[in-house]
PDB file with SEQRES, HELIX, SHEET and CRYST1 records, atoms N, CA, C and O in Angstrom:
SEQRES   1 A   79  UNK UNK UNK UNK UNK UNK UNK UNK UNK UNK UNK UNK UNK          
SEQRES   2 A   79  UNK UNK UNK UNK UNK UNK UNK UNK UNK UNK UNK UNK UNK          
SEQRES   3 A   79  UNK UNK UNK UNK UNK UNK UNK UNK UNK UNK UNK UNK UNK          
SEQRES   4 A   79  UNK UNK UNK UNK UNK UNK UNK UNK UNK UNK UNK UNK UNK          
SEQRES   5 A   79  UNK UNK UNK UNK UNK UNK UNK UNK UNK UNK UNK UNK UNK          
SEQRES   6 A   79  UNK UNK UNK UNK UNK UNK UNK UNK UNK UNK UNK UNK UNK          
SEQRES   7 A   79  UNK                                                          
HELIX    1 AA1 UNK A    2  UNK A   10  1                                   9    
HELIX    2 AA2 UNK A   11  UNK A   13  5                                   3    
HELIX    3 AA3 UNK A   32  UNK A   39  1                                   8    
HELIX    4 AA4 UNK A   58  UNK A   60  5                                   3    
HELIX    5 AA5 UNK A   64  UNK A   77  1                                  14    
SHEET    1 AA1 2 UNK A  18  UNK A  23  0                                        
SHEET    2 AA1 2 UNK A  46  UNK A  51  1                                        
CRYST1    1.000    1.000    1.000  90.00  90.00  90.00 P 1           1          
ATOM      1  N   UNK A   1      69.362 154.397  22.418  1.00  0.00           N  
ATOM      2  CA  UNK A   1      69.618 152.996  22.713  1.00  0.00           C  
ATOM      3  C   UNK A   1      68.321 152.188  22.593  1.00  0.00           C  
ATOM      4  O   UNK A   1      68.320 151.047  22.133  1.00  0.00           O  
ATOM      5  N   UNK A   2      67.149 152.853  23.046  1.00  0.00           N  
ATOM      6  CA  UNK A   2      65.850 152.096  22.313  1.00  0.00           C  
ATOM      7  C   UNK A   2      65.601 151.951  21.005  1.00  0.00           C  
ATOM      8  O   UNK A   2      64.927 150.968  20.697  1.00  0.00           O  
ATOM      9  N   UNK A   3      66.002 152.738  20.069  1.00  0.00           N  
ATOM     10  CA  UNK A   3      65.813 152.526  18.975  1.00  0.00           C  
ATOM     11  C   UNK A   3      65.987 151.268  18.366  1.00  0.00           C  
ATOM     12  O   UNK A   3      65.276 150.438  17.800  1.00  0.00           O  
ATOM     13  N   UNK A   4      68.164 151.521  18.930  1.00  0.00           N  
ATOM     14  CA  UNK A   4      68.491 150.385  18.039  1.00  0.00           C  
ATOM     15  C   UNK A   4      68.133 148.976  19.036  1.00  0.00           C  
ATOM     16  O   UNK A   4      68.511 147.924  18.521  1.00  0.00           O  
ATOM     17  N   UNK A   5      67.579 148.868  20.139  1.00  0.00           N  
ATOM     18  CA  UNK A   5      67.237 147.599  20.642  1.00  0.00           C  
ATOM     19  C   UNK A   5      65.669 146.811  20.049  1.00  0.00           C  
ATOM     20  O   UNK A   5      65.300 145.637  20.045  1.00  0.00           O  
ATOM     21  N   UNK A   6      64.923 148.289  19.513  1.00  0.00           N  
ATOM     22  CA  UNK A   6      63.820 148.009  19.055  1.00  0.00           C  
ATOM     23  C   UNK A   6      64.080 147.241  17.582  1.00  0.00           C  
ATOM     24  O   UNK A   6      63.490 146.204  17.281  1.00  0.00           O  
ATOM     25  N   UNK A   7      65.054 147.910  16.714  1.00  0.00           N  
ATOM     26  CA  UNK A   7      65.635 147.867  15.335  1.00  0.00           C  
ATOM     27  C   UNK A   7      66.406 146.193  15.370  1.00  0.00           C  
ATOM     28  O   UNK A   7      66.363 145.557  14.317  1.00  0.00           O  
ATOM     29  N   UNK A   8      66.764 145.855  16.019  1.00  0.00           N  
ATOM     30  CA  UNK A   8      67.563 144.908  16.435  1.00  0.00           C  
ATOM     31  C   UNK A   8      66.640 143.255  16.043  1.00  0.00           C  
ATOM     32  O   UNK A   8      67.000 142.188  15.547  1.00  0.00           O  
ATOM     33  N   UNK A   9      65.201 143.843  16.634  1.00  0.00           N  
ATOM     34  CA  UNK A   9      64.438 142.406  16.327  1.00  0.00           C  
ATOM     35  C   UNK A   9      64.032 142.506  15.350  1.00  0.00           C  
ATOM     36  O   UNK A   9      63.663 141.512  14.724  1.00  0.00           O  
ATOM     37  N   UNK A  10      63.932 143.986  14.758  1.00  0.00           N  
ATOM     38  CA  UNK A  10      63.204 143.391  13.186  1.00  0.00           C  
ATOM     39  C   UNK A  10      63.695 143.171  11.899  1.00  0.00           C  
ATOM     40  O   UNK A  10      63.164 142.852  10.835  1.00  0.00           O  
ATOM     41  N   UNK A  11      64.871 143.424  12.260  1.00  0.00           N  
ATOM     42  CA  UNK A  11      66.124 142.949  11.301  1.00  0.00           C  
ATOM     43  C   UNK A  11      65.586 141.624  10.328  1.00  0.00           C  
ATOM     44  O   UNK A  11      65.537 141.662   9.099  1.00  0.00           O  
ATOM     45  N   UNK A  12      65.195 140.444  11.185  1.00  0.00           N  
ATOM     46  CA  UNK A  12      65.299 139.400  10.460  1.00  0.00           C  
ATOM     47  C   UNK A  12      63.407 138.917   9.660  1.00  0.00           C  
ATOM     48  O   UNK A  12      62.701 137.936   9.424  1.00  0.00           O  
ATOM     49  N   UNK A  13      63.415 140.744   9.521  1.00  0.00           N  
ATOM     50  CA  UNK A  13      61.603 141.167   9.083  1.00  0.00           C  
ATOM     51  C   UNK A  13      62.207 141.318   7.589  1.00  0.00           C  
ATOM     52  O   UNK A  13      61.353 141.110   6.728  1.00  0.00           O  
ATOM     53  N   UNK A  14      63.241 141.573   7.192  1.00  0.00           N  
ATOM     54  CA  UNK A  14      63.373 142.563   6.075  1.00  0.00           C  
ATOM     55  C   UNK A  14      63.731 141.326   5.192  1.00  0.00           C  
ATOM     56  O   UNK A  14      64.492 140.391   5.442  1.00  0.00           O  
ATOM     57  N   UNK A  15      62.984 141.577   4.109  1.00  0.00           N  
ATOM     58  CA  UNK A  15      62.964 140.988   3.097  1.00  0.00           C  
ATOM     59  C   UNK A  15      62.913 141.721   1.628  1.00  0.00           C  
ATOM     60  O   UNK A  15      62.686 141.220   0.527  1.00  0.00           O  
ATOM     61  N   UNK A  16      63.146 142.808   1.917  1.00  0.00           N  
ATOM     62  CA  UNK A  16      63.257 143.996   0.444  1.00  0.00           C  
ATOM     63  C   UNK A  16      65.034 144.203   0.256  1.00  0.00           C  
ATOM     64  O   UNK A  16      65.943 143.915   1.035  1.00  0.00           O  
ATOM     65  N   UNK A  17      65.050 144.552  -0.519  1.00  0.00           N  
ATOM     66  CA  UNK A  17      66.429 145.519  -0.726  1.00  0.00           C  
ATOM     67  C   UNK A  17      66.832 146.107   0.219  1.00  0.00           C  
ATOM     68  O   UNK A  17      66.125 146.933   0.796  1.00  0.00           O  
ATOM     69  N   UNK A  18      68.202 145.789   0.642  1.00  0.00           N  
ATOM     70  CA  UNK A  18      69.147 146.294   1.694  1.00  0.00           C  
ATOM     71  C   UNK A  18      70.375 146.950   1.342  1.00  0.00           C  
ATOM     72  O   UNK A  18      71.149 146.099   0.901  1.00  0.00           O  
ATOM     73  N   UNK A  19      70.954 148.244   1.345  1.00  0.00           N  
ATOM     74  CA  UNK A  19      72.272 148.500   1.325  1.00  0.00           C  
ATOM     75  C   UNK A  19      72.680 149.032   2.570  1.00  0.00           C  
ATOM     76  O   UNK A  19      71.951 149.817   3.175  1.00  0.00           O  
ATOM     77  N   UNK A  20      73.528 148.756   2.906  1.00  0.00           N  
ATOM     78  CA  UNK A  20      74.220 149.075   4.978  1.00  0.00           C  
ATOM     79  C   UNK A  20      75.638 149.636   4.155  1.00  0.00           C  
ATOM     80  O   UNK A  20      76.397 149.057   3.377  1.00  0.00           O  
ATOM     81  N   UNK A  21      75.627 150.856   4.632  1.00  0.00           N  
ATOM     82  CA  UNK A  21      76.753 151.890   4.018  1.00  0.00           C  
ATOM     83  C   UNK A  21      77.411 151.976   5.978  1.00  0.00           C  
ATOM     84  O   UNK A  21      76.885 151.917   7.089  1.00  0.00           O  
ATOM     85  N   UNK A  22      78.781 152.138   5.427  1.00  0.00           N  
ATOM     86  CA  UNK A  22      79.419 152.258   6.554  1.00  0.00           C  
ATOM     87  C   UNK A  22      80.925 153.278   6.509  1.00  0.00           C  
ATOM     88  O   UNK A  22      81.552 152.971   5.495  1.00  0.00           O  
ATOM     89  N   UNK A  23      81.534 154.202   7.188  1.00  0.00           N  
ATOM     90  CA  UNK A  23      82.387 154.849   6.965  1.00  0.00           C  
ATOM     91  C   UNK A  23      83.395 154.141   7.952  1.00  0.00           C  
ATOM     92  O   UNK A  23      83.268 153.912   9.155  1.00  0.00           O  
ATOM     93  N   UNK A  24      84.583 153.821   6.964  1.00  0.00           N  
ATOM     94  CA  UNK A  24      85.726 152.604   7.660  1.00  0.00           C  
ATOM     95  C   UNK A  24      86.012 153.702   9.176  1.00  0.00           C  
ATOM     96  O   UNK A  24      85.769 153.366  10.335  1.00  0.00           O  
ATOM     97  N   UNK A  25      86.443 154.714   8.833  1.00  0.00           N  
ATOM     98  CA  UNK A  25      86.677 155.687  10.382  1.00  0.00           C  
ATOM     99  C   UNK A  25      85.397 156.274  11.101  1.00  0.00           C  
ATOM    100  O   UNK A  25      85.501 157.331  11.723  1.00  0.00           O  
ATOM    101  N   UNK A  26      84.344 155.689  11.035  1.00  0.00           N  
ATOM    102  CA  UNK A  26      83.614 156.332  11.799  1.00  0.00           C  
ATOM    103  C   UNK A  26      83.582 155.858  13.556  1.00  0.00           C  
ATOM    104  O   UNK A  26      82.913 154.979  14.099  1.00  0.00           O  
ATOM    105  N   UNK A  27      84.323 156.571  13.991  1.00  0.00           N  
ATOM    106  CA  UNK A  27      84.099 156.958  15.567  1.00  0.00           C  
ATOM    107  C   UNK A  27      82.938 156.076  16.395  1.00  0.00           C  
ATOM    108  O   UNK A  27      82.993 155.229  17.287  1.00  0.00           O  
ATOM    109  N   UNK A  28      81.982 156.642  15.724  1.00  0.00           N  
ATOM    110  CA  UNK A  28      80.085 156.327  16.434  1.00  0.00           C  
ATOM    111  C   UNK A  28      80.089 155.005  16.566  1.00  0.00           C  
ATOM    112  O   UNK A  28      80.107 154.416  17.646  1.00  0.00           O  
ATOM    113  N   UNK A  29      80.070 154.459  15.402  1.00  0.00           N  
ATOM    114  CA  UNK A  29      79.420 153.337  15.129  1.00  0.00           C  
ATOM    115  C   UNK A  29      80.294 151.875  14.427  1.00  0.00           C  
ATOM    116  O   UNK A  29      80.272 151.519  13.249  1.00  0.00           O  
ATOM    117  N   UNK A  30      80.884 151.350  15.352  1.00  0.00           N  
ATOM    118  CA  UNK A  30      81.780 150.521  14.656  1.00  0.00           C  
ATOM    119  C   UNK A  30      81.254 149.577  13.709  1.00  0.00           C  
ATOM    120  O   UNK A  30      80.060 149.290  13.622  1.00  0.00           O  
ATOM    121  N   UNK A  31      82.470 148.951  12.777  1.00  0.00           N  
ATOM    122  CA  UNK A  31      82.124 148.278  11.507  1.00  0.00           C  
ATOM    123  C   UNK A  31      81.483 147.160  12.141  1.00  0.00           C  
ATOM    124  O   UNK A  31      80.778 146.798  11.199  1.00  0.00           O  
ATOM    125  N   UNK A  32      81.223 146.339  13.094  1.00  0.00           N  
ATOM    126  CA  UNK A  32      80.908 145.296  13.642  1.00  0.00           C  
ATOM    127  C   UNK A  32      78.978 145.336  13.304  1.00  0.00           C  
ATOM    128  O   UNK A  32      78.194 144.524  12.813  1.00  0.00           O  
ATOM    129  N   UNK A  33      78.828 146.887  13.939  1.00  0.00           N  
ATOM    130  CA  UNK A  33      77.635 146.396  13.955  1.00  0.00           C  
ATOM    131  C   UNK A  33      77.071 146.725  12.115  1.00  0.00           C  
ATOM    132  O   UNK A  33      75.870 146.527  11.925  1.00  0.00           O  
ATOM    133  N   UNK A  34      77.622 147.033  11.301  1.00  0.00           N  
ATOM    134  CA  UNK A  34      77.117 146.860  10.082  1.00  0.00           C  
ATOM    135  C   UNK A  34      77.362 145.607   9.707  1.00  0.00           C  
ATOM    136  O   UNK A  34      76.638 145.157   8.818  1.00  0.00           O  
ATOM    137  N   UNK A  35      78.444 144.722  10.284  1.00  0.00           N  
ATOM    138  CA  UNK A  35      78.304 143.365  10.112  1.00  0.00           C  
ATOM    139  C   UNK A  35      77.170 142.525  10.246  1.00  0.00           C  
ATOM    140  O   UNK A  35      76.594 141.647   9.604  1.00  0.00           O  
ATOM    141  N   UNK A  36      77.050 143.229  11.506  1.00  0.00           N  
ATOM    142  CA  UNK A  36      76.087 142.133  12.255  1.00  0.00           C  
ATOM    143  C   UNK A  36      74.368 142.293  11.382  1.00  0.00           C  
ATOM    144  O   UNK A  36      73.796 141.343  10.846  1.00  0.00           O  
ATOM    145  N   UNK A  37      73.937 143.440  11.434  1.00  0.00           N  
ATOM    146  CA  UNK A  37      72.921 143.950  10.471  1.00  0.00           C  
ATOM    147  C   UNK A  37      73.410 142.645   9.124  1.00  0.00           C  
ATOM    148  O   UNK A  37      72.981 141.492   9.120  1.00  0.00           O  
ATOM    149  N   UNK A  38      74.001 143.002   8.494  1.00  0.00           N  
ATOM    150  CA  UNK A  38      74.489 141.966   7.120  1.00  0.00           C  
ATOM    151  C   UNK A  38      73.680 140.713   7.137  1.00  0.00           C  
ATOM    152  O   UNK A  38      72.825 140.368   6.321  1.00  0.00           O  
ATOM    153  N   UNK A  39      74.193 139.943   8.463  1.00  0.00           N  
ATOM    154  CA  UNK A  39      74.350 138.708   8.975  1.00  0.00           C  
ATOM    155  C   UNK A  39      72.740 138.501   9.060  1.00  0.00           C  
ATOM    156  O   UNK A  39      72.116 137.557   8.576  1.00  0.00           O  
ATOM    157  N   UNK A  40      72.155 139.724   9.869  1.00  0.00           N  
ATOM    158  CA  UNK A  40      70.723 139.186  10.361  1.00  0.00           C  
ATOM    159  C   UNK A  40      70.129 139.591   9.263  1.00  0.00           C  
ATOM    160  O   UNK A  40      69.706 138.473   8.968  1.00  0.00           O  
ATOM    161  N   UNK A  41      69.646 140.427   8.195  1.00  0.00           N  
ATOM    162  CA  UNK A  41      69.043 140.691   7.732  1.00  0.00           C  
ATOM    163  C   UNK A  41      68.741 139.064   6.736  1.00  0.00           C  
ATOM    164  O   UNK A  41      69.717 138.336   6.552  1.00  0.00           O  
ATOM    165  N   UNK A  42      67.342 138.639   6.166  1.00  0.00           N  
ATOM    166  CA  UNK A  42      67.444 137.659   5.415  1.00  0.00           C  
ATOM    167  C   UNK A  42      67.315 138.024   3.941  1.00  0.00           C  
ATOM    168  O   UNK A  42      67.169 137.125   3.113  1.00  0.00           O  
ATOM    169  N   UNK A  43      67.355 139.125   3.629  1.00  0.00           N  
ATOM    170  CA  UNK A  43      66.845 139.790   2.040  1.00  0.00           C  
ATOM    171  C   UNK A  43      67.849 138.873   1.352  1.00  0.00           C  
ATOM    172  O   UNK A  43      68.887 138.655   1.977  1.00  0.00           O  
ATOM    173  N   UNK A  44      67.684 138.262   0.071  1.00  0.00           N  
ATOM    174  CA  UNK A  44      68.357 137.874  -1.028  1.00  0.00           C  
ATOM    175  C   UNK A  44      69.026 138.887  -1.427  1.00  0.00           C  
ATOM    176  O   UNK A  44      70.119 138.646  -1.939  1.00  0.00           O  
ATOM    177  N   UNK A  45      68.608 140.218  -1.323  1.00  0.00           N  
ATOM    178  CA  UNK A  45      69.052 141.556  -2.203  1.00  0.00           C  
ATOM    179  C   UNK A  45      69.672 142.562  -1.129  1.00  0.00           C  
ATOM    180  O   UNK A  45      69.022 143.383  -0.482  1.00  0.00           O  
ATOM    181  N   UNK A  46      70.910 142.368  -1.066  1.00  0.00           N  
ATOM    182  CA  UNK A  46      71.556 142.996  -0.015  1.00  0.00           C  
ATOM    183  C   UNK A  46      72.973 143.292  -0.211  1.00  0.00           C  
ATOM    184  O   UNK A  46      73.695 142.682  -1.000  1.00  0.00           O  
ATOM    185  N   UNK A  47      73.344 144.273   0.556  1.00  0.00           N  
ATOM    186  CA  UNK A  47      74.812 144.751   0.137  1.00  0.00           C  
ATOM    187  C   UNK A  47      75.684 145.895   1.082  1.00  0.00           C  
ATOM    188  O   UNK A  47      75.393 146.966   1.614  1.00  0.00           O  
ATOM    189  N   UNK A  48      76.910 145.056   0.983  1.00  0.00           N  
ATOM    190  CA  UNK A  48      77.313 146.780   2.416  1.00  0.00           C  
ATOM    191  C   UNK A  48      78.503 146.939   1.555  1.00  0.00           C  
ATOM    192  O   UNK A  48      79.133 146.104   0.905  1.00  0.00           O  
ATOM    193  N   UNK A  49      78.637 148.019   1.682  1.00  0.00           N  
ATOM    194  CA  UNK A  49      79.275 149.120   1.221  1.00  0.00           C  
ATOM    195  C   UNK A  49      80.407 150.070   2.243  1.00  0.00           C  
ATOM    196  O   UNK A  49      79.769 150.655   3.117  1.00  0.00           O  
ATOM    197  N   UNK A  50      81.391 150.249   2.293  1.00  0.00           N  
ATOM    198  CA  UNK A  50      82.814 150.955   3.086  1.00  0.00           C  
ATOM    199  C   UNK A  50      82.984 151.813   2.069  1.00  0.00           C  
ATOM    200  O   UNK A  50      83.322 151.759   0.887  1.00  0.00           O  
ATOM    201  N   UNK A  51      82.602 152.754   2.988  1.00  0.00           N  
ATOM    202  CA  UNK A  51      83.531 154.252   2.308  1.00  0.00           C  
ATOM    203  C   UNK A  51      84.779 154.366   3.172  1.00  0.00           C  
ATOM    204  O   UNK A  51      84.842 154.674   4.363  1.00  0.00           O  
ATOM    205  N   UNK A  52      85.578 154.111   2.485  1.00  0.00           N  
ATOM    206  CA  UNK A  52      87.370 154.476   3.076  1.00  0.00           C  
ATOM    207  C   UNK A  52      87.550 155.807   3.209  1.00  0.00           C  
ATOM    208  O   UNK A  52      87.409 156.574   2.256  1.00  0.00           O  
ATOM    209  N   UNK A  53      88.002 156.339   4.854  1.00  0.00           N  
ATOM    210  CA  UNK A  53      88.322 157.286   5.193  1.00  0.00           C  
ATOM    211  C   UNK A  53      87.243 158.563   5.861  1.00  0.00           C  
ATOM    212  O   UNK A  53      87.375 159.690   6.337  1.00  0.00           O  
ATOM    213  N   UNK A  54      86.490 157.911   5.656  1.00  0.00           N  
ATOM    214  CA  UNK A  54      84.816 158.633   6.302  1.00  0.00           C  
ATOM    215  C   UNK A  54      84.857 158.048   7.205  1.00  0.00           C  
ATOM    216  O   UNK A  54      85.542 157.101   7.593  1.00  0.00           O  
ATOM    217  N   UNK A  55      83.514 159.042   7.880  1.00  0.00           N  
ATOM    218  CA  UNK A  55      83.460 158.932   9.327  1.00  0.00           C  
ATOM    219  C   UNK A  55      81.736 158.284   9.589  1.00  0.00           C  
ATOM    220  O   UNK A  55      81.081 157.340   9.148  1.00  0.00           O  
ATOM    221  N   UNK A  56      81.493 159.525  10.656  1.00  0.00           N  
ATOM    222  CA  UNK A  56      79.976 158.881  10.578  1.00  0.00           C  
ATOM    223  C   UNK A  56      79.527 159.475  10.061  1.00  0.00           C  
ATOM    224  O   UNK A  56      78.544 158.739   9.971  1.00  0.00           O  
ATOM    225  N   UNK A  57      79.186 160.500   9.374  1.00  0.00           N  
ATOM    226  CA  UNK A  57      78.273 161.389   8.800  1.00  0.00           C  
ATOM    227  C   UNK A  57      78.626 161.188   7.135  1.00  0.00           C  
ATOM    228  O   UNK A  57      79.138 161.986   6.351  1.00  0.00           O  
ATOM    229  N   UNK A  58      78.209 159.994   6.956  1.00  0.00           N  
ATOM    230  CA  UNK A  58      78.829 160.065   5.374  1.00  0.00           C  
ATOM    231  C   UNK A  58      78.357 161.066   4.502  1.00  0.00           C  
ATOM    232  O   UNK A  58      79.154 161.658   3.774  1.00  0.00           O  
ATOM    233  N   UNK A  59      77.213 161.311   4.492  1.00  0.00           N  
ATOM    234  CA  UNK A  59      76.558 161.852   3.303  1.00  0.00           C  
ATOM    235  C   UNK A  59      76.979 163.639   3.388  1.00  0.00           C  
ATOM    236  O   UNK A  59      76.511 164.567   2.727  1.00  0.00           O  
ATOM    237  N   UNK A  60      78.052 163.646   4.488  1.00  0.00           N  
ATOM    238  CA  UNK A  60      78.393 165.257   4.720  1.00  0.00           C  
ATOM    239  C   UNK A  60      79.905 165.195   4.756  1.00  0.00           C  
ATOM    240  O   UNK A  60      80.633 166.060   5.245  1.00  0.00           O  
ATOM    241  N   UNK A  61      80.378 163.805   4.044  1.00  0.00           N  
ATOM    242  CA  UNK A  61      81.780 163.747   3.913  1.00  0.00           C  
ATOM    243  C   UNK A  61      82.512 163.975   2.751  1.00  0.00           C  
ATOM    244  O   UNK A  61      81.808 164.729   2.079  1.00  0.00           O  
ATOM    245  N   UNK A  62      83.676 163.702   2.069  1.00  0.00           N  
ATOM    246  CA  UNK A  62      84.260 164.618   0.949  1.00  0.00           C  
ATOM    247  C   UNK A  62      83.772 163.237   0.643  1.00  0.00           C  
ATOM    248  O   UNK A  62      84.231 163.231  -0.499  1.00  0.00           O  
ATOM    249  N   UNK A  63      83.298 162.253   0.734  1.00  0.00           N  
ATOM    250  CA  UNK A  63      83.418 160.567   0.102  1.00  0.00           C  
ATOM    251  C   UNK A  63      81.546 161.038  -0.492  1.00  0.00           C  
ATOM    252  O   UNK A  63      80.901 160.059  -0.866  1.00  0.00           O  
ATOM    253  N   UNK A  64      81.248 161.592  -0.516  1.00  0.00           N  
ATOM    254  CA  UNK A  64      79.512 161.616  -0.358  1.00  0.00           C  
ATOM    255  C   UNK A  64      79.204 161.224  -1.422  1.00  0.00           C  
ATOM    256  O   UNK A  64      78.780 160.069  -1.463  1.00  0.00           O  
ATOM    257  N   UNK A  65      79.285 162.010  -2.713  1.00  0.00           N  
ATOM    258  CA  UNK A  65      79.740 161.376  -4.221  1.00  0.00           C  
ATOM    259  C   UNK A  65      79.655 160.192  -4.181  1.00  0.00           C  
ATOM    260  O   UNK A  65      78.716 159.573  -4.681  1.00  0.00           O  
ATOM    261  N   UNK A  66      80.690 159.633  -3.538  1.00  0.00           N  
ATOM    262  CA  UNK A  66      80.812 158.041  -4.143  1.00  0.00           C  
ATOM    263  C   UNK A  66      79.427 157.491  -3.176  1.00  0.00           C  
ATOM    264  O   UNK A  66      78.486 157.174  -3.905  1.00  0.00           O  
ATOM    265  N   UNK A  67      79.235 157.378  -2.162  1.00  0.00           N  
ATOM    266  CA  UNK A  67      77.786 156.963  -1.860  1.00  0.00           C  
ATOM    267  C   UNK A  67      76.333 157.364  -2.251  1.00  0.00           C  
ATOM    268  O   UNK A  67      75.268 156.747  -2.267  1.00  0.00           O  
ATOM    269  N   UNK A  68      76.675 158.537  -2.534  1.00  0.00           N  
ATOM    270  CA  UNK A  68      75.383 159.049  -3.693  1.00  0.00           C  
ATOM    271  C   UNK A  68      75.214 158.076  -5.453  1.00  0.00           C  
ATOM    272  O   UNK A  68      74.140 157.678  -5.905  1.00  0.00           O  
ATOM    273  N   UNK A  69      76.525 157.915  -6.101  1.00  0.00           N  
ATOM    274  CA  UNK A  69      76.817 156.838  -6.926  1.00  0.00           C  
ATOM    275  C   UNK A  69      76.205 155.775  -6.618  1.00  0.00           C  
ATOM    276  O   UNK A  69      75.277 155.188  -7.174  1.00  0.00           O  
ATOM    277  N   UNK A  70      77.014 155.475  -5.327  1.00  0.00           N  
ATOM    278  CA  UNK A  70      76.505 153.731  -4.784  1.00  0.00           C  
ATOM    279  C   UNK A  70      75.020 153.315  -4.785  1.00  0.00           C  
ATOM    280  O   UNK A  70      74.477 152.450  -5.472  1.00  0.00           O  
ATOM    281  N   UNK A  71      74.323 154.394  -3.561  1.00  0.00           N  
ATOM    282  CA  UNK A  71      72.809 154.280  -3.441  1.00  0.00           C  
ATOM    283  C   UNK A  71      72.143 154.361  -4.939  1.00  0.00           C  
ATOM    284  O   UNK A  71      71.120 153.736  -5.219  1.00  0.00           O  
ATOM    285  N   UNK A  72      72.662 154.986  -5.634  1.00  0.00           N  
ATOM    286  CA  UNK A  72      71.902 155.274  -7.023  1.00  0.00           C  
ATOM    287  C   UNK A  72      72.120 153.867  -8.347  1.00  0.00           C  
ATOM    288  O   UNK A  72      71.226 153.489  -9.104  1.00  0.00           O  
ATOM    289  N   UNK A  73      73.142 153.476  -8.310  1.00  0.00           N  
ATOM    290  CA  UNK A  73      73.171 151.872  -9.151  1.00  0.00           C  
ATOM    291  C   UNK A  73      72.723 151.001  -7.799  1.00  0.00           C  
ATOM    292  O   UNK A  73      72.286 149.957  -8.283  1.00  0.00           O  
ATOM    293  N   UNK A  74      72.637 150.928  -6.669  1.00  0.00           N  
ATOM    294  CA  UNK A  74      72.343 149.784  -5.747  1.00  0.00           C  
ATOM    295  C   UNK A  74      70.281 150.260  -6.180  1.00  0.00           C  
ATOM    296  O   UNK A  74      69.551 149.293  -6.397  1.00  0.00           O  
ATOM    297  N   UNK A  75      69.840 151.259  -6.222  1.00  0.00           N  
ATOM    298  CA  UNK A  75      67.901 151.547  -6.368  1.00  0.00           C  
ATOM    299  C   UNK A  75      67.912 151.439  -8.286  1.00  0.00           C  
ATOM    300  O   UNK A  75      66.821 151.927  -8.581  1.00  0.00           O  
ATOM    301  N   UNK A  76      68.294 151.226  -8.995  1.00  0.00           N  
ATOM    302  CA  UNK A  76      68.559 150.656 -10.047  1.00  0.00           C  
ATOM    303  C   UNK A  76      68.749 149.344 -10.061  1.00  0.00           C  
ATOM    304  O   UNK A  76      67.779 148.905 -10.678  1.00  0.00           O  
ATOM    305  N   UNK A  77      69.546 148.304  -9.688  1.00  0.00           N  
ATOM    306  CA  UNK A  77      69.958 147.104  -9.393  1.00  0.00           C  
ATOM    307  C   UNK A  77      68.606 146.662  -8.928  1.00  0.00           C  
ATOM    308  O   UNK A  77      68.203 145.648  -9.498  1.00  0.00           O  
ATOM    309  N   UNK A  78      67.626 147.299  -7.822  1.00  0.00           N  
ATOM    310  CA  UNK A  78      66.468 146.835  -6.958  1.00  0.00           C  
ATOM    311  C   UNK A  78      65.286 146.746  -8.299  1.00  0.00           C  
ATOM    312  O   UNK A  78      64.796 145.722  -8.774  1.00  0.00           O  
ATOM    313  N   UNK A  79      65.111 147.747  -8.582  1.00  0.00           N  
ATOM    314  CA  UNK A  79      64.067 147.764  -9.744  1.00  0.00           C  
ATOM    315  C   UNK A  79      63.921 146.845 -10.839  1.00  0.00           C  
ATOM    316  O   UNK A  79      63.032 147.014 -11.673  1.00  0.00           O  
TER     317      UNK A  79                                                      
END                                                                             
């Protein structure tokens, strides 16, 4: 809970490339707060992303593929 209270103010620091990946069923961490991240961040270069049917652990989900895809044209797109 410190983390993300620490993470929270520097949100509106980021000015690089942003992608906020989110799994529509994830349990943990509701879609709200990848909203809210969205909202505060000020980068021009930004983007969120829903994997349908994932949870929280995307990158250990049958969806992983498609976010491995995603991250990989979204650090292409940045360059």
């Amino acid at each position: 809970m410190k983390l993300v209270k620490q993470t929270k103010n520097s949100l509106e620091k980021l000015h690089l490339p942003v992608l906020i990946v989110q799994g529509e069923s994830d349990g943990i961490v509701p879609a709200s707060s990848a909203e809210f991240i969205y909202h505060k961040v000020p980068s021009r270069q930004k983007e969120m992303f829903y994997l349908p049917d994932c949870k929280h652990h995307v990158c250990h989900e049958p969806c992983a593929e498609q976010l491995f895809e995603k991250v990989e044209h979204f650090l292409k797109k940045a360059i």
